[in-house]
VEXDREN-2710 file (C-alpha; in Angstrom, 1 decimal):
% VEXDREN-2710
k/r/px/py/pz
1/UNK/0.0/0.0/0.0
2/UNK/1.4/3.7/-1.1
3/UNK/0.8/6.3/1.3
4/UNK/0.7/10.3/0.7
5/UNK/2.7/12.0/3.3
6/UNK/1.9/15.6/1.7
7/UNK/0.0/18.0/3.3
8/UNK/-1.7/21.4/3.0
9/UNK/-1.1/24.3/5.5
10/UNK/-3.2/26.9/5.0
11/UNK/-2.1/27.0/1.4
12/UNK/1.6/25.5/1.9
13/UNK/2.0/22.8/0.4
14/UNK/5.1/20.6/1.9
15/UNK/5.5/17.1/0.9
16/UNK/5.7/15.6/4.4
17/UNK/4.8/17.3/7.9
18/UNK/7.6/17.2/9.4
19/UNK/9.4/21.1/9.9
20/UNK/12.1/21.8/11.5
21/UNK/11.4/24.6/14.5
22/UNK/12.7/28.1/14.7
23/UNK/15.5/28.3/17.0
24/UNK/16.5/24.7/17.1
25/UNK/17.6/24.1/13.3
26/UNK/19.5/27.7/12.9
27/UNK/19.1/29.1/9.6
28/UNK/19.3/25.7/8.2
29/UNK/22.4/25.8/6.4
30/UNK/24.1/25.0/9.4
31/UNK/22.8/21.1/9.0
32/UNK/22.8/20.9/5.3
33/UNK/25.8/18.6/5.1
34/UNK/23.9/15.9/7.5
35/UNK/20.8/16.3/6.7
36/UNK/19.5/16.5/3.0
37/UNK/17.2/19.9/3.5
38/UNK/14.8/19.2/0.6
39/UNK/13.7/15.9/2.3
40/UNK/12.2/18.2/5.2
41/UNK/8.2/19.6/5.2
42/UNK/9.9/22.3/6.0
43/UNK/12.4/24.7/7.7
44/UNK/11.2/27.2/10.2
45/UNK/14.4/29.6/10.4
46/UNK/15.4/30.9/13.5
47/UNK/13.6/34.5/14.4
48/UNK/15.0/37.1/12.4
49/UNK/14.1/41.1/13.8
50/UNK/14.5/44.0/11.4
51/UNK/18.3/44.5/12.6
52/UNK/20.9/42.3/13.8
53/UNK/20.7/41.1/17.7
54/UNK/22.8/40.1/20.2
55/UNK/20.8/38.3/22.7
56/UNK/21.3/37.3/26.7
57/UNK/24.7/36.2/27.7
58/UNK/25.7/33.0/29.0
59/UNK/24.3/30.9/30.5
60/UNK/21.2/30.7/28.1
61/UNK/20.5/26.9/27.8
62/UNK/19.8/24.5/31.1
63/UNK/18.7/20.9/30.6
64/UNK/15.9/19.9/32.8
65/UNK/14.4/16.5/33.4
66/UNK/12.8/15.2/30.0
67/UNK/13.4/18.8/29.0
68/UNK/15.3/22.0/28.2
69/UNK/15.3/25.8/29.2
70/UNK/16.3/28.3/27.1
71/UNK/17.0/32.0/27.5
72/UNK/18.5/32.9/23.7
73/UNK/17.3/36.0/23.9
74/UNK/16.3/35.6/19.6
75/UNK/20.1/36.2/18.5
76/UNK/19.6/36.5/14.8
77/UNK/21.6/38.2/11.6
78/UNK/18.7/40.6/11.0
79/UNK/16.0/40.5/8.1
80/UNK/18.4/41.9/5.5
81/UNK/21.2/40.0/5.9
82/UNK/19.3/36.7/5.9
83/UNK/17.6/37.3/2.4
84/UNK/20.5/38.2/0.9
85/UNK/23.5/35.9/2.8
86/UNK/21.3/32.9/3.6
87/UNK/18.4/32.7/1.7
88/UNK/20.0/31.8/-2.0
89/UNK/21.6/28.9/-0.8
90/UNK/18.4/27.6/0.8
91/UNK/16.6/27.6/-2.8
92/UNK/19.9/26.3/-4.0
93/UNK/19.2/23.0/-1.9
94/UNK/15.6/22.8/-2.2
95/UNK/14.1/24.1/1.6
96/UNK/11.1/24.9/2.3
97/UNK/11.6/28.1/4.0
98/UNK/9.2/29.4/6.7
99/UNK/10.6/32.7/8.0
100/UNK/10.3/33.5/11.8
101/UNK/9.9/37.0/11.7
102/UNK/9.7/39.3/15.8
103/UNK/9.4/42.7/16.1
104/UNK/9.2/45.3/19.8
105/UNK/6.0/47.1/17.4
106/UNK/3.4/46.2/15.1
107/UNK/5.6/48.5/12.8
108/UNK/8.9/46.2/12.9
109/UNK/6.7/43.4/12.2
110/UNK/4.8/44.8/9.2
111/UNK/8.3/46.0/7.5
112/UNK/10.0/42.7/8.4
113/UNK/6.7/40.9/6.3
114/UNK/7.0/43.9/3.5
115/UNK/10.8/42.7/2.9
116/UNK/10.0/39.2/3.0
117/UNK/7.4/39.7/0.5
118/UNK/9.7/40.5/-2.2
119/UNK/12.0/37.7/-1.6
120/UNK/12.3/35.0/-3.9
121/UNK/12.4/31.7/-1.9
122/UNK/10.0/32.8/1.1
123/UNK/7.3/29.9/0.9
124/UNK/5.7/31.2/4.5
125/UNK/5.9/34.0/7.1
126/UNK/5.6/32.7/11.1
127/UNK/4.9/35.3/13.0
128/UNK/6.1/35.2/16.7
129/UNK/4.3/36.7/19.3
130/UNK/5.2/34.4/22.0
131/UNK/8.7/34.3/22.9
132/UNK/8.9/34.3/26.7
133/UNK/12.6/35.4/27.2
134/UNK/12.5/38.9/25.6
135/UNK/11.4/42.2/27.1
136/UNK/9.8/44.1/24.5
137/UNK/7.7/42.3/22.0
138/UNK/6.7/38.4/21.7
139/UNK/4.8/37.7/24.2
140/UNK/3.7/41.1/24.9
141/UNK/1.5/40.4/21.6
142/UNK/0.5/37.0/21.9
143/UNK/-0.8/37.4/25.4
144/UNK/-3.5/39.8/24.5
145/UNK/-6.5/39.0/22.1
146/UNK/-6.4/43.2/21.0
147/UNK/-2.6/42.4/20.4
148/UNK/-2.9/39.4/18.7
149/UNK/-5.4/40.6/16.0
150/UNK/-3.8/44.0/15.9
151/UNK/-0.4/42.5/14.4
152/UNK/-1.4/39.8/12.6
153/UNK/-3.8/42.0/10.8
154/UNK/-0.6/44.6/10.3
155/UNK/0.9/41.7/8.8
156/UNK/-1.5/40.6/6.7
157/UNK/-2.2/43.9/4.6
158/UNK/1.6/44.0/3.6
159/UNK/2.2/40.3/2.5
160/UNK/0.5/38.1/0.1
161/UNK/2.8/34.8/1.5
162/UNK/0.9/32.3/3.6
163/UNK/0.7/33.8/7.2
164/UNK/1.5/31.4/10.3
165/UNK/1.4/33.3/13.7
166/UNK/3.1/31.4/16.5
167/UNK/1.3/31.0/19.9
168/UNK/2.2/31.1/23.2
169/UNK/0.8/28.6/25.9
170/UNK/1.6/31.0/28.6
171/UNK/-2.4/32.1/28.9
172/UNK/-5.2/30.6/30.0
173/UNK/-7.4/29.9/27.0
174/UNK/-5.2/29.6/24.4
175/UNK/-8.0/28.6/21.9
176/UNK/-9.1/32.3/21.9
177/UNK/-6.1/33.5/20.3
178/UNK/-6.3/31.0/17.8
179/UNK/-9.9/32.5/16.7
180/UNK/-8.2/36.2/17.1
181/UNK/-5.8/35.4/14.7
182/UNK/-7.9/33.5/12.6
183/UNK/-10.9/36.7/12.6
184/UNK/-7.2/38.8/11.4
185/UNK/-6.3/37.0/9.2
186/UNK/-4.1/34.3/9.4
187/UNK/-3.7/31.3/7.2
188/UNK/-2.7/28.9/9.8
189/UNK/-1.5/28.7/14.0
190/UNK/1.7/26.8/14.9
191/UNK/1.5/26.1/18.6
192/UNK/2.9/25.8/21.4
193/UNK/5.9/28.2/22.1
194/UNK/7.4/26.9/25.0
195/UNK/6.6/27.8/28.5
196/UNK/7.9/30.2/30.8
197/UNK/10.3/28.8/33.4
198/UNK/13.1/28.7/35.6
199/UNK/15.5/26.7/37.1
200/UNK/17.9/27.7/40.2
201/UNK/21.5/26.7/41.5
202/UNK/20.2/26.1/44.7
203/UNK/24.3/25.7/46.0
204/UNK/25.2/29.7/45.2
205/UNK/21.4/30.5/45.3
206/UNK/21.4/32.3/42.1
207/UNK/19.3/31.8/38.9
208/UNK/21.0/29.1/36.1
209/UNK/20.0/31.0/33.2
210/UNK/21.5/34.7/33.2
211/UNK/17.8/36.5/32.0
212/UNK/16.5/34.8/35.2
213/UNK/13.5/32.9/32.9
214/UNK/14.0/31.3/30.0
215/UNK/11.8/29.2/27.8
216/UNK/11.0/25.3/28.7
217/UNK/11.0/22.9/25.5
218/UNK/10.9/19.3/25.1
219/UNK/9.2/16.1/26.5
220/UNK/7.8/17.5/29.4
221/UNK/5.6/19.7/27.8
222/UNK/4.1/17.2/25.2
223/UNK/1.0/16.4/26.8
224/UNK/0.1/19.6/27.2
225/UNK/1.0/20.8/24.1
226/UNK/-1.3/18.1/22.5
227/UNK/-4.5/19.5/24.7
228/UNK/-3.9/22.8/23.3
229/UNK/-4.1/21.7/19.7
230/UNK/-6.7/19.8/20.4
231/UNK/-8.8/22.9/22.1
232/UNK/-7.7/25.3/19.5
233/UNK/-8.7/22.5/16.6
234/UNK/-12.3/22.7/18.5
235/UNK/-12.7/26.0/18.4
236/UNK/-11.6/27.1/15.0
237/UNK/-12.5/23.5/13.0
238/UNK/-11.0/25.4/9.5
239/UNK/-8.1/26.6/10.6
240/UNK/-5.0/24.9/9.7
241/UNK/-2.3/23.9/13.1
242/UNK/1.1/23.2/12.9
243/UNK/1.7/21.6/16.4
244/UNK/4.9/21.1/18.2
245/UNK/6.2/20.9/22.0
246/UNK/8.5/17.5/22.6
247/UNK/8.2/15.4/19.2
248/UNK/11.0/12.5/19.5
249/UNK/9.3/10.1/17.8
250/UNK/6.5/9.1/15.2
251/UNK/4.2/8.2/17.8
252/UNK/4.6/11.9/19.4
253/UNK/4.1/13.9/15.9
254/UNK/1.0/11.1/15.6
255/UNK/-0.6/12.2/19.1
256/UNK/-0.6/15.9/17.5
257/UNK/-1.8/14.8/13.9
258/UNK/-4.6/12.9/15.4
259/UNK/-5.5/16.0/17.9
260/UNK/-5.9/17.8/15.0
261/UNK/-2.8/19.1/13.6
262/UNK/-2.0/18.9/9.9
263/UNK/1.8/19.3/10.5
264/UNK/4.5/19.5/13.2
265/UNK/7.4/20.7/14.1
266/UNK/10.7/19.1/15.6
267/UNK/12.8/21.1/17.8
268/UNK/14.5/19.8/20.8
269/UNK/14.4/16.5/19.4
270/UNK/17.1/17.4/17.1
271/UNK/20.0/18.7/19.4
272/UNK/19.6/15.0/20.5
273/UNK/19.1/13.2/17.9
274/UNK/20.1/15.2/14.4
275/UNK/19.2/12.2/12.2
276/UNK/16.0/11.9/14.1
277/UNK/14.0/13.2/10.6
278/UNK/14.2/9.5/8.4
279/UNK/13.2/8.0/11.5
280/UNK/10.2/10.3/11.8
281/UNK/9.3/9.6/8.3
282/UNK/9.4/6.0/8.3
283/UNK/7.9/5.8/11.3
284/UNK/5.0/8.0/10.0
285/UNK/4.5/5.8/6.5
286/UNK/4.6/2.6/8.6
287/UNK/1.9/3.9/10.6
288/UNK/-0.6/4.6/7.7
289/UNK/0.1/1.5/6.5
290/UNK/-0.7/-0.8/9.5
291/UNK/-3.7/1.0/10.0
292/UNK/-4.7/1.3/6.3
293/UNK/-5.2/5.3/6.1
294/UNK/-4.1/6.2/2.4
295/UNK/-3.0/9.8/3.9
296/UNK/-1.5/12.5/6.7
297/UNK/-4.6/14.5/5.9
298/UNK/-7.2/11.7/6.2
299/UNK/-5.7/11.2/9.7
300/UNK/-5.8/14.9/10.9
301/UNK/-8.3/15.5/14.0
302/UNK/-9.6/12.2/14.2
303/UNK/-9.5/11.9/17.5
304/UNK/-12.5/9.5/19.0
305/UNK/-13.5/10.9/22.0
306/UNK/-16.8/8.7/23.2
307/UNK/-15.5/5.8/24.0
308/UNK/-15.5/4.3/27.6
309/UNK/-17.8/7.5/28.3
310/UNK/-20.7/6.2/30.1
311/UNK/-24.4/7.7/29.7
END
């Protein structure tokens, strides 16, 4: 039996769902002579702001049980730099590139959309409004519903590309700000950013990241990732979800698929794992065809809730 591992975000079209998450892949290039790029749904790049950025200083990663904690701070080469340094060799090797684009206004993230609109090679704009380690910006947008619509609809008006805003799971009904961005203008959702934490050196007393919080990622975080997906696939039934938050294996990106989401994406996973993305693959095809589904997309949101309910 032949199985179709394309599928259909919102209007991107990638030939399996497997992408590679912003912030844990670099700008791609970096893995390009382990890991043949065009075999990938996708590549979400890592956050790019109008101008170059430093980030926190050191410490800024902390592994945690089944987990990690980050505090990057979105280092990045700036919009500019990455169309014209990074992006031709991307097309070169076949990526699909999803650009994370932040911004500290509305403003930054309109012009950072109006650039990317022009580039040749941009197949998708994720917009992130839920980092959890910055000051300005991020989160500051994707924790309000007024926020939320007010940038994605910025966004929206300057860029015909397929519009993915990123959501954070650091609020308490985070199906509402899937139908805020949706009622904006969005294309699609990816969620979940990761969620605000922190760890502490409890011999000197003193925080183990230097910006005090930082993001957690990973296992730990799955099953709660996959509830959200599910309650933002309830609420807005035709809106497409990328979902992600601990994928390690087939099994995890099926849990998501199932809940609803027609692709995911693989972050953490691949600091441990970098060849984890055949495995993923396979593991996906063999699943379709033990349990005779001819597609990803016939599988999508068919999660059976009634049974062992009782009257």
């Amino acid at each position: 039996m032949s199985v179709d591992l394309s599928v259909d975000v919102g209007g991107l079209r990638l030939a399996n769902p497997f992408i590679a998450a912003s912030g844990c892949f670099g700008y791609g290039l970096e893995y390009g002579d382990i890991v043949d790029l065009s075999t990938l749904g996708g590549i979400a790049v890592k956050g790019l702001f109008l101008e170059e950025r430093e980030g926190h200083p050191p410490a800024r990663i902390v592994e945690t049980p089944s987990g990690m904690l980050n505090a990057i701070g979105l280092q990045g080469i700036g919009v500019r730099r990455f169309v014209a340094d990074k992006l031709p060799p991307l097309r070169e090797r076949g990526a699909v590139v999803i650009v994370n684009i932040c911004g500290s206004t509305v403003e930054e993230y309109a012009e950072i959309a109006r650039i990317l609109d022009d580039a040749d090679g941009v197949a998708a704009i994720e917009l992130n409004i839920s980092c959890p380690n910055i000051s300005k910006g991020g989160m500051m947008f994707g924790s309000s519903l007024q926020g939320t619509h007010d940038v994605v609809s910025a966004v929206r008006r300057v860029t015909s590309r397929p519009l993915i805003p990123k959501l954070t799971p650091n609020v308490t009904d985070v199906a509402s700000f899937a139908v805020a961005a949706r009622d904006a203008g969005a294309d699609a959702v990816s969620l979940v950013n990761t969620f605000l934490a922190m760890a502490i050196d409890v011999e000197t007393r003193r925080p183990k990241l230097s910006n005090v919080l930082g993001g957690l990622s990973g296992p730990a975080i799955r099953p709660i990732a996959v509830r959200m997906v599910h309650e933002c696939r309830q609420a807005a039934t035709d809106l497409p979800i990328i979902g992600m938050g601990g994928i390690m294996t087939a099994e995890d990106a099926l849990e998501f698929i199932i809940a609803g989401a027609s692709a995911v994406q693989v972050g953490t996973a691949n600091f441990v794992d970098p060849f984890v993305w055949d495995k993923l693959r396979d593991g996906l095809a063999d699943y379709l065809v033990r349990h005779a589904v001819p597609s990803v997309a016939a599988l999508v949101g068919t999660l059976d809730t009634t049974r062992g309910r009782t009257a």
